[in-house]
N, C-alpha and C positions, 0 to 999 in steps of 0.2 A: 384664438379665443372662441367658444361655444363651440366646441367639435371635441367628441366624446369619443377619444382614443378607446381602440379594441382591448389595450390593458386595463384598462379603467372596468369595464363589463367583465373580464375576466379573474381580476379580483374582488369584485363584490361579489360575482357567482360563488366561487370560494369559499368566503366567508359564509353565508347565506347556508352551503355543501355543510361546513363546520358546525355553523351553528344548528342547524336540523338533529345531525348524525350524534349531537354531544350526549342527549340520554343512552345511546348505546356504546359508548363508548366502556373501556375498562379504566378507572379512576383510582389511582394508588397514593396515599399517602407520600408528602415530600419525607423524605429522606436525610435531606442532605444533600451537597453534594460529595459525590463521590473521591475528587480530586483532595479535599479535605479532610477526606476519610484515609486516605492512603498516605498524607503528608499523618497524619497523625501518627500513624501506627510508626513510618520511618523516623521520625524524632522520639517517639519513645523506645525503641530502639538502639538509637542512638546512644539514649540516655542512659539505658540500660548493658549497654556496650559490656563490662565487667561485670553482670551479674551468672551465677551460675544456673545455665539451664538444665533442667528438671529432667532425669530421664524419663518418669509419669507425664505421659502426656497426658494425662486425667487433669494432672494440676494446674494445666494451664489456663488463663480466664475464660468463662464461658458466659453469658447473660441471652438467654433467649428471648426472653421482654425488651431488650436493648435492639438485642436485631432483629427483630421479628416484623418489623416493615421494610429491610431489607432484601427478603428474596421471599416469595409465596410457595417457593417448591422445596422448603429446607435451607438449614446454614451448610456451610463446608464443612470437611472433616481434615483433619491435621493433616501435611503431609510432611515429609523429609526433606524434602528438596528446602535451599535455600534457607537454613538453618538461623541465620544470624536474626530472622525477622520476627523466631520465635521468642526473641527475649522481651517485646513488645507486650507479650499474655503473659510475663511472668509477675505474680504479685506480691510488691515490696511493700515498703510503709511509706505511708503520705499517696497513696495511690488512689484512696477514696474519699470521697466528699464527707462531711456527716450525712446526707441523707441517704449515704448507700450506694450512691450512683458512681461511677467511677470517672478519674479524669483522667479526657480522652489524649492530653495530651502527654499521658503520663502511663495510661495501661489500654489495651485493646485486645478483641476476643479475637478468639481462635477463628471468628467467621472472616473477618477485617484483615487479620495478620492473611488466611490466606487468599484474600483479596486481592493483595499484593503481590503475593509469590505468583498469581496467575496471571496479573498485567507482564511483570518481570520476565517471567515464562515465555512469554508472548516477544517481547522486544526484538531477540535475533530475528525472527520472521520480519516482522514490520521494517525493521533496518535493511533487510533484502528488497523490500518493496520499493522503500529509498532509492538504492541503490541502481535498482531496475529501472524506475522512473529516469533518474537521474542518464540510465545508457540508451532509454531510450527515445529520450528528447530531442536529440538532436534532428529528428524525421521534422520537426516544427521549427527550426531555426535556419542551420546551414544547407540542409536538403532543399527545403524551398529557396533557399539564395542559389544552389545549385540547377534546380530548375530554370531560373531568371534565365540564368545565361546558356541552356543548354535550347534544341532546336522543337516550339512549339505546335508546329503546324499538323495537320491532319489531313485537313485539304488546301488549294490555294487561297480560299478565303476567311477558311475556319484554320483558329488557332487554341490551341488547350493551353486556359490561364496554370501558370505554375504554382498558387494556390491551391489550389481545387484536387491535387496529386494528392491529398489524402484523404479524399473522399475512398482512393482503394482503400482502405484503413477502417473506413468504416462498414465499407460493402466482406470483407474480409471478416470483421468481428461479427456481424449478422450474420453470417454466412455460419461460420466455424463454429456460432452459437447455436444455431438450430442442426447440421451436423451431429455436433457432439451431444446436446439433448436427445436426438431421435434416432442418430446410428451408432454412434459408441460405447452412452453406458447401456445402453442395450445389449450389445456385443461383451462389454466389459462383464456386463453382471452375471454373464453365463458362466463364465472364466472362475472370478473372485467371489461371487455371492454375496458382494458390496450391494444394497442399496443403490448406493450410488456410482458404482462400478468404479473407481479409481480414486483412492483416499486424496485429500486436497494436498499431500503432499508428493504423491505425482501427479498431481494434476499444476503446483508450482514447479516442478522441476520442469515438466517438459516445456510449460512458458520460457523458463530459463534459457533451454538448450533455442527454443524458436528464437526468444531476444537475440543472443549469439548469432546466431543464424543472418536475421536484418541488419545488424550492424557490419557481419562479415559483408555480407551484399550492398551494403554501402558502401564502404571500404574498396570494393572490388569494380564500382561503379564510377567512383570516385578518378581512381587510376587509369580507367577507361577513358573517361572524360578528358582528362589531361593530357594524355597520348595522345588522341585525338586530335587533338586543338594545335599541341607542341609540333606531332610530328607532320600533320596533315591540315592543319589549319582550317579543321572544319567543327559543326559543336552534333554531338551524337541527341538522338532522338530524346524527349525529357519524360518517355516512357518507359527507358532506365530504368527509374527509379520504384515504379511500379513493384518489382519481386519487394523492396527492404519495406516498404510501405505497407503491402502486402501482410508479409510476415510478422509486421507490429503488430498487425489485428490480430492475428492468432497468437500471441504470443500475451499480449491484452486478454486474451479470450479465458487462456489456463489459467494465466499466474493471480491477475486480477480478482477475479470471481473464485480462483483456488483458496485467494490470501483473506477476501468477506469470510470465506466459509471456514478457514481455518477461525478467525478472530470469533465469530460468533458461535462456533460451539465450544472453543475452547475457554470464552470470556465466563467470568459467572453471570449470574443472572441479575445482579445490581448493577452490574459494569458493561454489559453489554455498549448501551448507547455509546459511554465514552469512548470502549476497545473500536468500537465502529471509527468512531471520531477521529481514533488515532491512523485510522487506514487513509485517509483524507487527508488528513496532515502529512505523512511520509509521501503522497502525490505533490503535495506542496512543497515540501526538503529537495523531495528530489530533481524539482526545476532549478529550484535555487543553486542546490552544489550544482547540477547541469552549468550555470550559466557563469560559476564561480570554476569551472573546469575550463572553461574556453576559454577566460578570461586568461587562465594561468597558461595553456597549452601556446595561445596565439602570442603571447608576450615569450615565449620560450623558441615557438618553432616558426615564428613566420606572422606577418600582420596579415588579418582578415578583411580583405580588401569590402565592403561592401557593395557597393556603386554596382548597380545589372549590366553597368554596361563595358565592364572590365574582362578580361578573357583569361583568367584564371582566378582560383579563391587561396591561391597560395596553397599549404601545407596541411587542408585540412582534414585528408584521410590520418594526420597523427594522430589528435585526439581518438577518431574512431575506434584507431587499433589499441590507443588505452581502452576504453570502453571494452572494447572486445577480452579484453584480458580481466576488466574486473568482472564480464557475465561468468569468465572461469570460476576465478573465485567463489562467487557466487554461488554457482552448480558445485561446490566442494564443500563451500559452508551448509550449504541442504543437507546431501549426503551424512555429512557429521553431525548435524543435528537429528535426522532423524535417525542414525544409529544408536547416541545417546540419550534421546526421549521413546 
């Protein structure tokens, strides 16, 4: 009682930062939200499932007074792609109000319908990112149970907590971040005359081919450890682990900040925030199936002993080597997407 935690000064500073900075700030009209806007157009849609779309895309709905607090740099322009969403702008009868205004859950404009088709667009990336998370979680669960039991020491009185092994992970992604900003698209831009020296789509691949990479090295670390223990009854250094630890940071480095920059120039400019949002959330998926893969792998190939003080962790280079096999995938489904985008 009467002791004024440092959070306490750090969040009034804040506010205080807020409220000063608010005349400069840029203040846009609510909208809506977006989520709502997208459910609409898919239900009219829907609705309009058996109507016959229009080869004039002129005739499709347009209301620039309707969207015009939607994006300050222009609305979209029709595309091809994803065809079915355009029945959404087509207009039947019972589609308008009497005062002219139309219902949204029954007609939407060509800016809205391609709203959608660019979230859509979007998904296979984002589901890679999943996926990605998802292979390379395991550096935060079994690896450090792997540390537990492998040999801490450095000196005879100093020991390195098996925690703390991903702190390479972080020294790794600072690392490979200032690198790749100061020595690569440097080097790159000479080459490509990218801006940014290597489009976000190899800059997610080669995170891909690094993920593989960590996982293999766990994988191959793993079996070491085992050996080890089995054949010679000893526990190998928990500096091991260091190379797959490693290689998350760079591999965090490309795919991570590749898959921001893909979502935010490909998002429009109403949907930004959320296509953001949605990068967040697939970090969140991908712990989850992580933790719902273990759960199935360990009830298949062996129970996951926990205890530190057990001398093996059972079978758990399997999972790995699944993992390792969906980064394949992974690196296949890129490929094919960016051939057909």
């Amino acid at each position: 009682m009467g002791v004024w935690h440092p959070n306490h000064s750090h969040g009034s500073l804040s506010i205080i930062v807020f409220v000063v900075g608010y005349p400069f700030y840029i203040r846009i009209k609510p909208a809506g939200s977006p989520l709502t806007r997208l459910t609409q157009v898919m239900v009219a849609a829907i609705r309009k499932r058996n109507a016959v779309r229009p080869d004039d895309v002129n005739l499709f709905y347009q209301d620039k007074e309707l969207d015009a607090d939607l994006s300050v740099t222009g609305r979209l322009v029709h595309t091809d792609q994803l065809k079915f969403f355009d029945r959404a702008a087509i207009v039947t009868d019972g589609d308008m109000l009497p005062s002219g205004r139309p219902k949204l859950w029954r007609l939407s404009t060509v800016h809205r319908v391609e709203e959608l088709k660019a979230i859509m667009r979007m998904l296979p990336i984002w589901i890679m990112g999943i996926i990605l998370i998802m292979a390379l979680s395991h550096n935060g669960t079994f690896a450090i149970q792997q540390g537990r039991i492998m040999d801490h020491r450095i000196t005879r009185h100093f020991q390195f907590p098996a925690a703390s092994i991903s702190i390479f992970t972080v020294i790794s992604m600072l690392t490979s971040l200032t690198i790749y900003d100061r020595v690569l698209v440097p080097l790159a831009r000479r080459y490509t005359k990218r801006p940014t020296g290597i489009t976000y789509f190899q800059r997610m691949g080669i995170g891909l081919v690094l993920a593989m990479l960590s996982n293999v090295s766990a994988a191959l670390v793993e079996t070491k450890r085992k050996n080890a223990m089995n054949l010679h009854g000893v526990s190998i250094s928990v500096f091991w682990l260091v190379p797959q630890f490693a290689i998350h940071g760079f591999a965090e480095t490309f795919f991570s900040v590749g898959q921001m920059e893909f979502v935010y120039h490909q998002a429009p400019e109403s949907m930004r925030s959320s296509a953001t949002a949605l990068f967040w959330l697939g970090i969140s998926l991908g712990y989850f199936l992580h933790a719902a893969l273990l759960r199935q792998a360990f009830a298949h190939c062996g129970k996951f002993l926990t205890a530190a003080s057990r001398r093996s962790l059972g079978r758990v280079s399997v999972p790995v080597w699944l993992i390792i096999l969906s980064d394949q995938l992974l690196i296949i489904a890129l490929v094919s997407y960016c051939l057909t985008n």
